[in-house]
Each structure stands twice: as structure tokens, then as C-alpha cells.
DRENMIKE-189277 format. One record per atom (N, C-alpha, C, CB): residue number from 1; atom name; x, y, z. Coordinates in steps of 0.001 Angstrom, whole numbers. Atoms other than C-alpha are relative to their C-alpha. Glycine has a CB too. Example, Ala and Ser with C-alpha at 12.3 -4.5 7.8 and 13.67 -1.06 7.14 Angstrom:
BEGIN
num 1	atome N	u 890	v -1190	w 0 $
num 1	atome CA	u 12300	v -4500	w 7800 $
num 1	atome C	u 900	v 1200	w 0 $
num 1	atome CB	u -992	v 27	w 1246 $
num 2	atome N	u -820	v -1190	w -60 $
num 2	atome CA	u 13670	v -1060	w 7140 $
num 2	atome C	u -770	v 1090	w 730 $
num 2	atome CB	u 414	v 462	w -1415 $
***
This chain:
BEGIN
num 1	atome N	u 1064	v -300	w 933 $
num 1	atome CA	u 26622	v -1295	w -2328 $
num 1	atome C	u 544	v 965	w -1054 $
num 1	atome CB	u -1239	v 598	w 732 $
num 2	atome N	u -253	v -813	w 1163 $
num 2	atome CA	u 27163	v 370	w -5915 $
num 2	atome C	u -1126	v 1239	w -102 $
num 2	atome CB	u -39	v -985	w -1320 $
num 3	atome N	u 1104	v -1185	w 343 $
num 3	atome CA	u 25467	v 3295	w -7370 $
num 3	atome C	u -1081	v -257	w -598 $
num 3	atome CB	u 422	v 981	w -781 $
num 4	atome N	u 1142	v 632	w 1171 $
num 4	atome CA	u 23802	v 696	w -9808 $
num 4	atome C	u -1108	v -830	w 1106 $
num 4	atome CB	u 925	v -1402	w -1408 $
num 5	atome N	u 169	v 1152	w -553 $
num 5	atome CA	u 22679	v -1276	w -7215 $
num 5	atome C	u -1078	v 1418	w 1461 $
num 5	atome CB	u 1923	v -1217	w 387 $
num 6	atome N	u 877	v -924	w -221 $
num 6	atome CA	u 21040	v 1989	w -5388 $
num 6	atome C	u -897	v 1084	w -1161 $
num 6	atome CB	u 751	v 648	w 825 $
num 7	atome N	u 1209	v -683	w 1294 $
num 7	atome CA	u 19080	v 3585	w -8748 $
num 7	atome C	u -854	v -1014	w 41 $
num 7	atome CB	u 524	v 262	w -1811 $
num 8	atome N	u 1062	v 1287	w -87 $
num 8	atome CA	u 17442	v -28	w -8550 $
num 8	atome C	u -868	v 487	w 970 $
num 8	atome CB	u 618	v -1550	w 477 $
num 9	atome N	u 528	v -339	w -1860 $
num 9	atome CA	u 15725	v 1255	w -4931 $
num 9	atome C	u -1132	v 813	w -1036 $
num 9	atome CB	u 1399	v 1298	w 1642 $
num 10	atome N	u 1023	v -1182	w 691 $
num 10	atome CA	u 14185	v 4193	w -7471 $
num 10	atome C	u -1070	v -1105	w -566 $
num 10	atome CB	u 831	v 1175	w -1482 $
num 11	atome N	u 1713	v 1287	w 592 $
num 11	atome CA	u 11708	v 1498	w -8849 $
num 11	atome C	u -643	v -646	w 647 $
num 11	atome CB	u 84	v -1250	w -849 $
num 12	atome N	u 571	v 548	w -562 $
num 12	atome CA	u 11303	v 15	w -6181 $
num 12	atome C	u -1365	v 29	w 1049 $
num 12	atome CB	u 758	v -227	w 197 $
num 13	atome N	u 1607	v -639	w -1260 $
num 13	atome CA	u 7312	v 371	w -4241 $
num 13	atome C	u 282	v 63	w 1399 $
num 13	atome CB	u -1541	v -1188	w 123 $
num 14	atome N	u -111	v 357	w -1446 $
num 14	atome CA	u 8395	v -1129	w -1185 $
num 14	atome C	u 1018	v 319	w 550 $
num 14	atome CB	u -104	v -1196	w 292 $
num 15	atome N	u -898	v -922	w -947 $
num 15	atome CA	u 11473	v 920	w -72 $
num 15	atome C	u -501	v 872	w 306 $
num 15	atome CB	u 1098	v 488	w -355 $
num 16	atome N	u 475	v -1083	w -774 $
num 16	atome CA	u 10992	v 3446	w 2473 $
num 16	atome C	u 1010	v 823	w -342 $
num 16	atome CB	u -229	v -190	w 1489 $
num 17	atome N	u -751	v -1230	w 152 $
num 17	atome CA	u 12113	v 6454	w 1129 $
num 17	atome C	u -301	v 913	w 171 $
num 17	atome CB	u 386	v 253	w -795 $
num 18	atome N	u 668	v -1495	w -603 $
num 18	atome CA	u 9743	v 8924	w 2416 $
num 18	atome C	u 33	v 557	w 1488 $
num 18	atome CB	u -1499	v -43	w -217 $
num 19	atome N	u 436	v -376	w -1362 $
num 19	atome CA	u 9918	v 10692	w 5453 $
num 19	atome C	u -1357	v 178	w 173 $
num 19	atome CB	u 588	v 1150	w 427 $
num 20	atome N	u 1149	v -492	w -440 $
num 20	atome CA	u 7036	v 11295	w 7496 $
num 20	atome C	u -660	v 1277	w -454 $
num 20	atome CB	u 162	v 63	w 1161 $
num 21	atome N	u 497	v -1488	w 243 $
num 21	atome CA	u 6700	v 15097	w 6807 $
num 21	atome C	u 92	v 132	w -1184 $
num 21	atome CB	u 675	v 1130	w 621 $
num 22	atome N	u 211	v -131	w 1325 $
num 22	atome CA	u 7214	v 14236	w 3135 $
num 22	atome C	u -892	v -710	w -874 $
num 22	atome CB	u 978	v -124	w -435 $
num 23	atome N	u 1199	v 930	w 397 $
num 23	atome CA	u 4804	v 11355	w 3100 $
num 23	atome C	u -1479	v 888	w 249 $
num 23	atome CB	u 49	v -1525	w 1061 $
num 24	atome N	u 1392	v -679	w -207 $
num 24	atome CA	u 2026	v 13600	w 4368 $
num 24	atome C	u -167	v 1135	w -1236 $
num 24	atome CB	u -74	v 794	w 1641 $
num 25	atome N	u 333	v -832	w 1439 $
num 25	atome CA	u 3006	v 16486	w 1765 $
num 25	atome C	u -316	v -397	w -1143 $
num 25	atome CB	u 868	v 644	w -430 $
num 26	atome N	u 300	v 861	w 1772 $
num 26	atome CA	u 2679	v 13919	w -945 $
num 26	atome C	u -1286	v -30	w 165 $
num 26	atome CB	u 639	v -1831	w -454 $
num 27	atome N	u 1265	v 711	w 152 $
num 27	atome CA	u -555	v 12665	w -75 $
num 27	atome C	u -1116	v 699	w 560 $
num 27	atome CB	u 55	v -1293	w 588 $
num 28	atome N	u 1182	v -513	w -356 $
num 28	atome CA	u -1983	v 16023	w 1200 $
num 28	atome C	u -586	v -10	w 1366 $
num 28	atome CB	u -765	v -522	w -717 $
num 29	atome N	u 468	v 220	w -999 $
num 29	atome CA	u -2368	v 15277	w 5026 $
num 29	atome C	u 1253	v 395	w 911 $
num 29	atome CB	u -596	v -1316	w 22 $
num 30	atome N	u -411	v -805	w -896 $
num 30	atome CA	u -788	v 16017	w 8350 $
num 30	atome C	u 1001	v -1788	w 317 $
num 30	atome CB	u -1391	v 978	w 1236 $
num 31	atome N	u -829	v 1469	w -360 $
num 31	atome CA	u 1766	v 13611	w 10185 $
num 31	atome C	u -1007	v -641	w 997 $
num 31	atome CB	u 1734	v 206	w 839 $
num 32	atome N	u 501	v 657	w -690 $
num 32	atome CA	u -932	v 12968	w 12605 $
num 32	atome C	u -952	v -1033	w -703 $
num 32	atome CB	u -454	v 773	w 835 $
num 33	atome N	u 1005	v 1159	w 940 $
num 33	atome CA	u -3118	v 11199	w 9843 $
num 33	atome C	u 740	v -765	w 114 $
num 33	atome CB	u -475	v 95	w -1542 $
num 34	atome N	u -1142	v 1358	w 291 $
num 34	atome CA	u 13	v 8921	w 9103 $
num 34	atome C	u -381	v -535	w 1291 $
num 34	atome CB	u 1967	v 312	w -206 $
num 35	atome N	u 3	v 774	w -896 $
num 35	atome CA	u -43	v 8275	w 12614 $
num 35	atome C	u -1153	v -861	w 322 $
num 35	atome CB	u 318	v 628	w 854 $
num 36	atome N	u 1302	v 486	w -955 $
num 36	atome CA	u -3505	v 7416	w 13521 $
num 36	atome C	u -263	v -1253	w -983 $
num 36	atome CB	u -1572	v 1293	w 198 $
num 37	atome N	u 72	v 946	w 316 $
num 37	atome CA	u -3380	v 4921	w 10330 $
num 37	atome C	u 731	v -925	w 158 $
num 37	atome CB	u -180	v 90	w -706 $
num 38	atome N	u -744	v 829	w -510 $
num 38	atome CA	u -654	v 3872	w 11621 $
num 38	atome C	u -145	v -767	w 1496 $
num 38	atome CB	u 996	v 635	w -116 $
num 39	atome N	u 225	v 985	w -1745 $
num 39	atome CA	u -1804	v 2891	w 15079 $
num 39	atome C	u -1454	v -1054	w -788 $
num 39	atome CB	u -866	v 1592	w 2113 $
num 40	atome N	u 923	v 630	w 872 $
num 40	atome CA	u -4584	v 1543	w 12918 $
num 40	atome C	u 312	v -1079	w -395 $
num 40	atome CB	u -288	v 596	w -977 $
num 41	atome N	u -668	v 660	w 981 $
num 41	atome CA	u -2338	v -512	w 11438 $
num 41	atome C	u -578	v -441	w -1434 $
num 41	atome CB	u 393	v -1025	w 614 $
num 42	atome N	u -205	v -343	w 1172 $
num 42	atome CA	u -3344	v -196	w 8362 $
num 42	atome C	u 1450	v -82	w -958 $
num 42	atome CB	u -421	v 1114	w 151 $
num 43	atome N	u -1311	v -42	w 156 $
num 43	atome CA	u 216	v 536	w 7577 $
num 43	atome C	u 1266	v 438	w 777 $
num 43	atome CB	u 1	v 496	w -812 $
num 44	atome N	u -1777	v -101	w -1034 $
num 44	atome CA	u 3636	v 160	w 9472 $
num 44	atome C	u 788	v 678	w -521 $
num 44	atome CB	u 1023	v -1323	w 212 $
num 45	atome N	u -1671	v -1187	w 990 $
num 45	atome CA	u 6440	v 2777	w 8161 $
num 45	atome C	u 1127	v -1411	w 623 $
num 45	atome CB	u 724	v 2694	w 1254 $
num 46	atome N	u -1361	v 319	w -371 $
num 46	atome CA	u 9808	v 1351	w 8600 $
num 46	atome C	u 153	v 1104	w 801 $
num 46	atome CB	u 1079	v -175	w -1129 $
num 47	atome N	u -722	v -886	w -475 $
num 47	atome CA	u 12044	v 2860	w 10906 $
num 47	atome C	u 1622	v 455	w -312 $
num 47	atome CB	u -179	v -323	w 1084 $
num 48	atome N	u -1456	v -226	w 166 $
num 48	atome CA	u 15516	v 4673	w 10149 $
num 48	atome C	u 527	v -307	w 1077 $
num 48	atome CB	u 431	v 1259	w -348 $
num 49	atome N	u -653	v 287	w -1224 $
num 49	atome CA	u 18191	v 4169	w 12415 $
num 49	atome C	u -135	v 916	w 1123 $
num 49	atome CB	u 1285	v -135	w -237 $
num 50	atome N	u 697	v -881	w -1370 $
num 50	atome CA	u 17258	v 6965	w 14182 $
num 50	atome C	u -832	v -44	w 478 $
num 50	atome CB	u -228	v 993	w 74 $
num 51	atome N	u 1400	v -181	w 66 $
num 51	atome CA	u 14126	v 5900	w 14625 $
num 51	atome C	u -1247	v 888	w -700 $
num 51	atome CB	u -81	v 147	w 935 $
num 52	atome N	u 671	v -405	w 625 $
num 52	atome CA	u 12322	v 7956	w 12560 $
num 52	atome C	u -822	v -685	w -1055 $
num 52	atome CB	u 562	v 714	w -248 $
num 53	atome N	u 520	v 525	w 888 $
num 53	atome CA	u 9548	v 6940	w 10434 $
num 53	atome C	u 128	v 255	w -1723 $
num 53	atome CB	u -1023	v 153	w 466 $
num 54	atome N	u -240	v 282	w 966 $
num 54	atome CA	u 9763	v 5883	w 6724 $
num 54	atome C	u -950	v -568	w -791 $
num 54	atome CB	u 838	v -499	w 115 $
num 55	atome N	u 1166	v 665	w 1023 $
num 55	atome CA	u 7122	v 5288	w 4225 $
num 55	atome C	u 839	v -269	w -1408 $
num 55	atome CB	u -1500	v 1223	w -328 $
num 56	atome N	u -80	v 217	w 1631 $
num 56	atome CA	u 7246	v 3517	w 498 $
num 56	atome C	u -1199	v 771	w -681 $
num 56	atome CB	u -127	v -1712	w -442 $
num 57	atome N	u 1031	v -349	w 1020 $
num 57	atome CA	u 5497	v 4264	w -2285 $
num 57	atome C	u -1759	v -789	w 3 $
num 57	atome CB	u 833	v -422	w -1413 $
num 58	atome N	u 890	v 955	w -33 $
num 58	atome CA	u 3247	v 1388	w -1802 $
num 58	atome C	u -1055	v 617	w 891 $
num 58	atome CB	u 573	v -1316	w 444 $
num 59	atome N	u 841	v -415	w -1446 $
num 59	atome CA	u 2343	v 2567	w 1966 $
num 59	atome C	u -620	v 1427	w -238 $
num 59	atome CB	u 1118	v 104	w 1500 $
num 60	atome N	u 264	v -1022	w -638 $
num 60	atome CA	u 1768	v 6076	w 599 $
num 60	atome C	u -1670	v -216	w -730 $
num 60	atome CB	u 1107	v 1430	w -269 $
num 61	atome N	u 1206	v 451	w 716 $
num 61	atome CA	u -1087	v 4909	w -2017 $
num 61	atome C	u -1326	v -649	w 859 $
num 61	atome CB	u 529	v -1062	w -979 $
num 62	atome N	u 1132	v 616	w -1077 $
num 62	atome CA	u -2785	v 2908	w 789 $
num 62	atome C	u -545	v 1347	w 776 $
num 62	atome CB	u 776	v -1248	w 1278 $
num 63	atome N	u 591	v -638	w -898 $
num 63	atome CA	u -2763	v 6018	w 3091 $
num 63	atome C	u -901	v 973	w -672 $
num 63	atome CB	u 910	v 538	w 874 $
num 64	atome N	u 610	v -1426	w 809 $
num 64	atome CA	u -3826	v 8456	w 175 $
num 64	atome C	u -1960	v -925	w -77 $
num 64	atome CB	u 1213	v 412	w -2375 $
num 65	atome N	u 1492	v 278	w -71 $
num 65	atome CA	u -6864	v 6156	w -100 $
num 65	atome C	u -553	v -293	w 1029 $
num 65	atome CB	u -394	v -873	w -681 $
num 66	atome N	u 92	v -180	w -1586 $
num 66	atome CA	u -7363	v 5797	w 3198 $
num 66	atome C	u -454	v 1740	w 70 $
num 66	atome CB	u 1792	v -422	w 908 $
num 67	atome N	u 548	v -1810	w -173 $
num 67	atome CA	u -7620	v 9897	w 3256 $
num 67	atome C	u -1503	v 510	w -826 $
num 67	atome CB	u 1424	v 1169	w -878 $
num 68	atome N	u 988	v -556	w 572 $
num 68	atome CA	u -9590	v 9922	w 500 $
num 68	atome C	u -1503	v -587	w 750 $
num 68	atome CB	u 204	v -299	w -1555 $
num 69	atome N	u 834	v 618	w -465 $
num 69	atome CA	u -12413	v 7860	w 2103 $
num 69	atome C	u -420	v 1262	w 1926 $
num 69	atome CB	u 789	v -1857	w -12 $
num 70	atome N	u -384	v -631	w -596 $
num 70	atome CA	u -11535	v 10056	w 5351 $
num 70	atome C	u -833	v 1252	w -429 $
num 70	atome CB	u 1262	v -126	w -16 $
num 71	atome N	u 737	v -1408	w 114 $
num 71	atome CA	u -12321	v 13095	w 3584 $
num 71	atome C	u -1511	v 369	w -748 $
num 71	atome CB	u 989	v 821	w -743 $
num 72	atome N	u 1278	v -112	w 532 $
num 72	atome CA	u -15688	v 11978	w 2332 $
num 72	atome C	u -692	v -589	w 1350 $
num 72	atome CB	u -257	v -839	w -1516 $
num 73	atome N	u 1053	v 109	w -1490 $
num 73	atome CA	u -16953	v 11662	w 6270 $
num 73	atome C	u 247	v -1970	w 1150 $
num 73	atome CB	u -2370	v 83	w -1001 $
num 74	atome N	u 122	v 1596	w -829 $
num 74	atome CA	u -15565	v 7730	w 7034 $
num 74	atome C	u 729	v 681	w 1283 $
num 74	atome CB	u 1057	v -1717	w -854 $
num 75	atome N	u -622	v -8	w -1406 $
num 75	atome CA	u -14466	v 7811	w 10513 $
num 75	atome C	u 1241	v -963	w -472 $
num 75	atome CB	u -1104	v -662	w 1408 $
num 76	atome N	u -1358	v 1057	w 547 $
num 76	atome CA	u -10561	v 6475	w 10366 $
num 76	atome C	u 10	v -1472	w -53 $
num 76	atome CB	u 1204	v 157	w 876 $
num 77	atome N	u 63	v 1775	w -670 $
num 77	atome CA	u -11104	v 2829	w 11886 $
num 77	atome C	u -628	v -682	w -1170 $
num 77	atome CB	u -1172	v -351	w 1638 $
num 78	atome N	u 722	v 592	w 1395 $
num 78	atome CA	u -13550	v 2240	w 9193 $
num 78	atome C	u 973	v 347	w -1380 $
num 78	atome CB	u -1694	v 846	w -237 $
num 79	atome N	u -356	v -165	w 1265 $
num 79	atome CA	u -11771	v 3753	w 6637 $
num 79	atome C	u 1641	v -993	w -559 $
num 79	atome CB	u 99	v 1723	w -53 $
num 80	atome N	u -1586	v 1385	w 278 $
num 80	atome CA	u -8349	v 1601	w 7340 $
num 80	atome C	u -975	v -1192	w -275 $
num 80	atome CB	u 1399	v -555	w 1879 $
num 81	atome N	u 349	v 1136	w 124 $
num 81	atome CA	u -10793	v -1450	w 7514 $
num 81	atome C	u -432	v -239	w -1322 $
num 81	atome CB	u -823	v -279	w 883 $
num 82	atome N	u 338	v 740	w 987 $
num 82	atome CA	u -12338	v -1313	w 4372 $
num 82	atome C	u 1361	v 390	w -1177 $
num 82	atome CB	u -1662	v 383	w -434 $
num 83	atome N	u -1186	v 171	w 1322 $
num 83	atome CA	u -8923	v -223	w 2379 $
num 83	atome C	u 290	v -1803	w 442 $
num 83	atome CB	u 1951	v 1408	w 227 $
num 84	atome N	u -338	v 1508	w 40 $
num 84	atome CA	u -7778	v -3859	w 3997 $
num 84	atome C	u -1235	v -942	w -883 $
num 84	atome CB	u 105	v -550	w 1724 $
num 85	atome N	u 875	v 1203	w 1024 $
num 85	atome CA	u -11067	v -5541	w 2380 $
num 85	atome C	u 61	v 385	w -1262 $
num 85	atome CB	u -1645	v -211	w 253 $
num 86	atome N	u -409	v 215	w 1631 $
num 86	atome CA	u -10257	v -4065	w -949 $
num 86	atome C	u 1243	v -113	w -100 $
num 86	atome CB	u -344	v 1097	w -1000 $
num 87	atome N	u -1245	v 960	w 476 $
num 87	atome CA	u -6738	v -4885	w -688 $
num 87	atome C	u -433	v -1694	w -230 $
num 87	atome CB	u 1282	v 84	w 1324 $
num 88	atome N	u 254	v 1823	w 854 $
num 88	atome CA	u -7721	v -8768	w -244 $
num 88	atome C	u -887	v -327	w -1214 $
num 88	atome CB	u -791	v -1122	w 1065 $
num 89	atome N	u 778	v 1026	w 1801 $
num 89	atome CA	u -10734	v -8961	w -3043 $
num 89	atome C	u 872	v 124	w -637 $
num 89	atome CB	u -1425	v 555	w -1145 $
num 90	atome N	u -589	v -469	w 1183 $
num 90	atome CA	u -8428	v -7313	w -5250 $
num 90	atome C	u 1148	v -1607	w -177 $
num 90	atome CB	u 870	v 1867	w 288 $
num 91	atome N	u -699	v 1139	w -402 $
num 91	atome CA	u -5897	v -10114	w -4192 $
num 91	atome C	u -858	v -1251	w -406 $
num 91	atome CB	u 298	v 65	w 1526 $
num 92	atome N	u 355	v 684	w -86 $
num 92	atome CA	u -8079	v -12558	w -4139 $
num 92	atome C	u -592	v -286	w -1513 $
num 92	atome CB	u -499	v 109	w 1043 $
num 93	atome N	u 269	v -364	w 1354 $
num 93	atome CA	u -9714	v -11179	w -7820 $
num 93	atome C	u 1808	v -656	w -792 $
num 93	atome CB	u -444	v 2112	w -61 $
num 94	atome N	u -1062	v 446	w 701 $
num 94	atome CA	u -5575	v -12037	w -8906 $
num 94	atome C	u -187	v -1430	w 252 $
num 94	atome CB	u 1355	v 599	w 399 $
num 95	atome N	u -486	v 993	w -184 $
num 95	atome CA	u -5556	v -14988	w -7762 $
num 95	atome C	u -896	v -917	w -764 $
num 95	atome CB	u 220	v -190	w 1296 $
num 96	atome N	u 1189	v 818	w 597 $
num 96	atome CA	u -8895	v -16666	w -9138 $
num 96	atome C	u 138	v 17	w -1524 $
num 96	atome CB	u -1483	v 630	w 430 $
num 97	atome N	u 110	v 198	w 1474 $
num 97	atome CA	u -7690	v -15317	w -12386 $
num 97	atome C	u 1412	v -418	w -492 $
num 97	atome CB	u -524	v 1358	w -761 $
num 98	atome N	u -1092	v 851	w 575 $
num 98	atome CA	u -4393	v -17004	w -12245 $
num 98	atome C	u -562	v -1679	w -20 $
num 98	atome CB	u 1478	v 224	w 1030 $
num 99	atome N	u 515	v 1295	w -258 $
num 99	atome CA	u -6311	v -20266	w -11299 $
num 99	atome C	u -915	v -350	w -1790 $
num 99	atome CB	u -1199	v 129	w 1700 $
num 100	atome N	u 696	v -244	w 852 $
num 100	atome CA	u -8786	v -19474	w -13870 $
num 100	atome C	u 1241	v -205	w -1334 $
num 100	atome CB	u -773	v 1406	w 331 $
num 101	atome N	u -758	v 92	w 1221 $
num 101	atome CA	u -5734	v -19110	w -16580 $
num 101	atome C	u 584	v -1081	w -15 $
num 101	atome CB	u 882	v 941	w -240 $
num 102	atome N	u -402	v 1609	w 349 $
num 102	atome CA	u -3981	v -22493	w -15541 $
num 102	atome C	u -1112	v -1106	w -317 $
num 102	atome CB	u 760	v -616	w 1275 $
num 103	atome N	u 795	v 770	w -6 $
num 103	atome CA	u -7186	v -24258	w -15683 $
num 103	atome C	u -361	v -195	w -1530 $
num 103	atome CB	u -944	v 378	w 901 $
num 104	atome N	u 198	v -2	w 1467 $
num 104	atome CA	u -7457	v -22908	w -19560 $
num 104	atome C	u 466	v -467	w -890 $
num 104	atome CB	u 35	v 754	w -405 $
num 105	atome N	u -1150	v 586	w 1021 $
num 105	atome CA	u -4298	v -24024	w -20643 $
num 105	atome C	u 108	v -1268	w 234 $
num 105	atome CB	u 1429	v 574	w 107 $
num 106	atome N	u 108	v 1655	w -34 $
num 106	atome CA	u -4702	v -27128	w -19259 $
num 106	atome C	u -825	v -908	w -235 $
num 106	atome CB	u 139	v -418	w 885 $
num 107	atome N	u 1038	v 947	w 309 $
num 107	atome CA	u -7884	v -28326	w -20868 $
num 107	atome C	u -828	v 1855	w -620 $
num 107	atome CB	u -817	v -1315	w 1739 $
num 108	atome N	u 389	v -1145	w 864 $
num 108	atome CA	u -8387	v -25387	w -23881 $
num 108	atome C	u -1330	v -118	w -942 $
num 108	atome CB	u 1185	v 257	w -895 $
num 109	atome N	u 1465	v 388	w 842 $
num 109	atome CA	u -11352	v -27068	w -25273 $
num 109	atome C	u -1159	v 209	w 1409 $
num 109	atome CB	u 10	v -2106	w -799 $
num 110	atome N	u 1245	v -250	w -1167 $
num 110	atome CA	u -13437	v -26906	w -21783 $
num 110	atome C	u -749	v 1453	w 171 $
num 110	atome CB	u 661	v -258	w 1516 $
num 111	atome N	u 570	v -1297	w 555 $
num 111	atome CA	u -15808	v -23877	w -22164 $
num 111	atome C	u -255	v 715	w 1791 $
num 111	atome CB	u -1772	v -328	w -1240 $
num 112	atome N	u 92	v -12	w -1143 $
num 112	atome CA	u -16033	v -21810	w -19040 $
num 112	atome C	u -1316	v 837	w 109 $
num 112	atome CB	u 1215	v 426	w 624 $
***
């Protein structure tokens, strides 16, 4: 691996480059939050070779909203469940409007 070829990693959401005890300082919480959304599954860390856990950027955004919900009285279980139902509408919101955009270009006179 190059040096160019690790600065790429810096952009990347989905490398785990956070430790545990640095994922919680980011996002304001304890390592036991990580954990409990993590038994939640909610979100899986990677593991280093040492086993130690490893969050992305991606996973820390999920847990921060996850907390935030948390710290307005949800009980955890609920609060991992409904980040998963606004991950899929949101998903599901992309997808209807990629459908929605091939359907335009392929018949630009049809009024929707």
C-alpha cells in the first residue's frame, strides 16, 4: 500500500478509524452506549487485529442519532429501531426518485 493509496481512507465513511474511546468522545457518550447499540445491532464496529473495536464515520452518525433520540427519554431498543426505519424510508425515498427520474427521461412528455 502507498501513502496515496492511504489519504484515500481519509474520505472514506466506511473505514473504521475510530476507536471506541474516541468514537464515544466524538459523539458525546460513554463506551457503554456504543456497546448497548451495538448488542442492539444497530451497528457492528469492525474489529482490529487485536480485537478491539473500530467505528467509521458512517457508524458514528448512526450512533450520534441514536443518542440523540436516547437523550430525549427513548429507551435504547426503540431508539436503534426507529434510526433503522429512517435509514430504509430514506433509502427507499432514493430509490423511488431514481425510478421516478428514469421514468422521465424515458417518456418526457408524460406529466406526472
Amino acid at each position: 500500500m502507498t501513502a496515496g493509496d492511504s489519504y484515500g481512507r481519509l474520505d472514506d465513511d466506511d473505514y473504521p478509524a475510530y476507536t471506541m474511546g474516541r468514537a464515544a468522545e466524538m459523539i458525546g457518550t460513554t463506551p457503554a452506549f456504543l456497546r448497548a447499540i451495538g448488542e442492539a445491532r444497530l451497528i457492528t464496529p469492525l474489529r482490529s487485529e487485536g480485537g478491539h473495536r473500530r467505528y467509521s464515520r458512517y457508524q458514528l452518525r448512526i450512533a450520534a442519532r441514536a443518542r440523540e433520540l436516547v437523550d430525549q427519554g427513548t429507551p435504547v431498543d426503540a431508539a436503534c429501531r426507529i434510526v433503522i426505519l429512517e435509514d430504509q424510508l430514506e433509502e427507499a425515498q432514493r430509490i423511488n426518485a431514481e425510478y421516478r427520474r428514469a421514468a422521465e427521461s424515458a417518456n418526457p412528455t408524460a406529466v406526472a
